[in-house]
TORKOL-4160 file (C-alpha; in steps of 0.2 Angstrom, whole numbers, padded with zeros to 4 digits, m for minus):
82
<pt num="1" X="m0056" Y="0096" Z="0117"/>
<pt num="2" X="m0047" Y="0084" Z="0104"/>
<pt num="3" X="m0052" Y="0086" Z="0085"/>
<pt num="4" X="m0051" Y="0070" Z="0076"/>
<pt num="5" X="m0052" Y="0081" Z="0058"/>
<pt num="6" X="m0034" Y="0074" Z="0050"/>
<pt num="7" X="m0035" Y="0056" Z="0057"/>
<pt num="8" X="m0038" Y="0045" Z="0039"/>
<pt num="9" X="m0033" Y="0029" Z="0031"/>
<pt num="10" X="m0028" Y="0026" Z="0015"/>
<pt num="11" X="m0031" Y="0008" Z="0008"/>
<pt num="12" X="m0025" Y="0005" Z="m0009"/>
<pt num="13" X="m0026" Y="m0010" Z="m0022"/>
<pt num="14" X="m0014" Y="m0017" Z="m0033"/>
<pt num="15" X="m0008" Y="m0033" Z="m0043"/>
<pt num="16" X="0008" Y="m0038" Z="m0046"/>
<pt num="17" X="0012" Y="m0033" Z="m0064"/>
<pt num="18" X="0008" Y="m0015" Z="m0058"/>
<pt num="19" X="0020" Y="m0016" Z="m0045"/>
<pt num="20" X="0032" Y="m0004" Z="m0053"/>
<pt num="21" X="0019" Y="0007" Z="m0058"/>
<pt num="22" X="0015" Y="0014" Z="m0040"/>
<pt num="23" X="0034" Y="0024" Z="m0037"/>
<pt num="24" X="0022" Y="0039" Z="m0042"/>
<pt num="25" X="0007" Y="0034" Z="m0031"/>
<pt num="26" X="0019" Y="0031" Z="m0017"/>
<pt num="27" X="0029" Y="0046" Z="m0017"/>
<pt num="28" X="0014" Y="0059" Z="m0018"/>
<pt num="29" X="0006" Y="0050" Z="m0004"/>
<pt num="30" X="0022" Y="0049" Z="0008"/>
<pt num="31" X="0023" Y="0069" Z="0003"/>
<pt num="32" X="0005" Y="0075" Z="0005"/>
<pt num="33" X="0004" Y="0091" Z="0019"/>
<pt num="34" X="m0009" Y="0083" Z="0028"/>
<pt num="35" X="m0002" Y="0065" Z="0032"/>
<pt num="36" X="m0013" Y="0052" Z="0034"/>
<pt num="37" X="m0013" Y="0040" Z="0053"/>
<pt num="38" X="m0010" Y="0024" Z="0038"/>
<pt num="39" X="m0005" Y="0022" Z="0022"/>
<pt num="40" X="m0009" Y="0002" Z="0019"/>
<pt num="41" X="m0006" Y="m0005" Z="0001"/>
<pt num="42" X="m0013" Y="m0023" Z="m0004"/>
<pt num="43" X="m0004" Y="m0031" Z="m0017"/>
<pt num="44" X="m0009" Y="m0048" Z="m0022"/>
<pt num="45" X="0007" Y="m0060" Z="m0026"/>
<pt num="46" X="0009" Y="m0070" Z="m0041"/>
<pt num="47" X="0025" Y="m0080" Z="m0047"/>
<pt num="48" X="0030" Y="m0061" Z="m0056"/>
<pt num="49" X="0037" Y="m0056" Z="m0041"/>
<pt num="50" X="0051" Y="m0060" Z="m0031"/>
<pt num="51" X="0057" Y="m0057" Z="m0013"/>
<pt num="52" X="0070" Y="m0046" Z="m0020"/>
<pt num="53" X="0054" Y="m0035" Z="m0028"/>
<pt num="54" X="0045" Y="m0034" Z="m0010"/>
<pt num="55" X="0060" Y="m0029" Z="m0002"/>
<pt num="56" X="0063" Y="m0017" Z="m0011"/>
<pt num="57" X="0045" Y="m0007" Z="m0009"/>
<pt num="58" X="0045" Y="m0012" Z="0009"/>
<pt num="59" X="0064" Y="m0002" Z="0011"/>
<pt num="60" X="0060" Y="0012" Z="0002"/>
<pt num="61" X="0043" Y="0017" Z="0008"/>
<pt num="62" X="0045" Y="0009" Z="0028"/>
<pt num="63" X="0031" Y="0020" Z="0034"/>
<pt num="64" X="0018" Y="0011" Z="0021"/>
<pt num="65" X="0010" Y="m0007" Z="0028"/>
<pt num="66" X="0014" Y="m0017" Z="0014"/>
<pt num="67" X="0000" Y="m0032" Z="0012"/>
<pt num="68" X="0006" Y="m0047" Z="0002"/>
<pt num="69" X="m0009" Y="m0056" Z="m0002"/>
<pt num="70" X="m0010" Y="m0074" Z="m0010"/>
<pt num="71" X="m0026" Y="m0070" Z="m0016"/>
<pt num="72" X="m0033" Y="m0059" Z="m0028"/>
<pt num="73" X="m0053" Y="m0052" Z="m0026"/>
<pt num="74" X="m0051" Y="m0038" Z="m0033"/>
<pt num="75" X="m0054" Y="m0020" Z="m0024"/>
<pt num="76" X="m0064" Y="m0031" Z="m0010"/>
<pt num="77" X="m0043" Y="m0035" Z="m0005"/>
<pt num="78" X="m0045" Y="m0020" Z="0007"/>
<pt num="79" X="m0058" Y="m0029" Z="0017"/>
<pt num="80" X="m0049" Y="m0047" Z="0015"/>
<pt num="81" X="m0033" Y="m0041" Z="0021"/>
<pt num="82" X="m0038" Y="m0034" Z="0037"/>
């Protein structure tokens, strides 16, 4: 019999001018013992950030889903985005 006990996502909100601000987040997510199935991230873009800054996040953390949304509502992004 297959146990379904560790299979979890996590769904995370954000905007762009705390796009910096996640590194400690991030990293204590990507280390946690019991790894989650998905680690998703919504971030809504604005004119603050640049290809260079998505890039970046999206390199350093490949096993995160990055969401780059053009449309901010708020914590109801998670549903939005999927």
């Amino acid at each position: 019999m297959s146990t379904n006990i560790n299979k979890f996502i996590i769904h995370l909100t954000s905007i762009s001018s705390r796009f910096f601000e996640l590194e400690d987040t991030l990293q204590s997510l990507v280390k946690q013992t019991i790894k989650a199935q998905m680690i998703i991230i919504s971030i809504f873009i604005d004119t603050k950030v640049d290809n260079t800054m998505k890039n970046m996040i999206q390199n350093k953390y490949p096993s995160i889903h990055i969401q780059f949304l053009d449309k901010d509502m708020g914590p109801s992004s998670k549903v939005y985005a999927q």
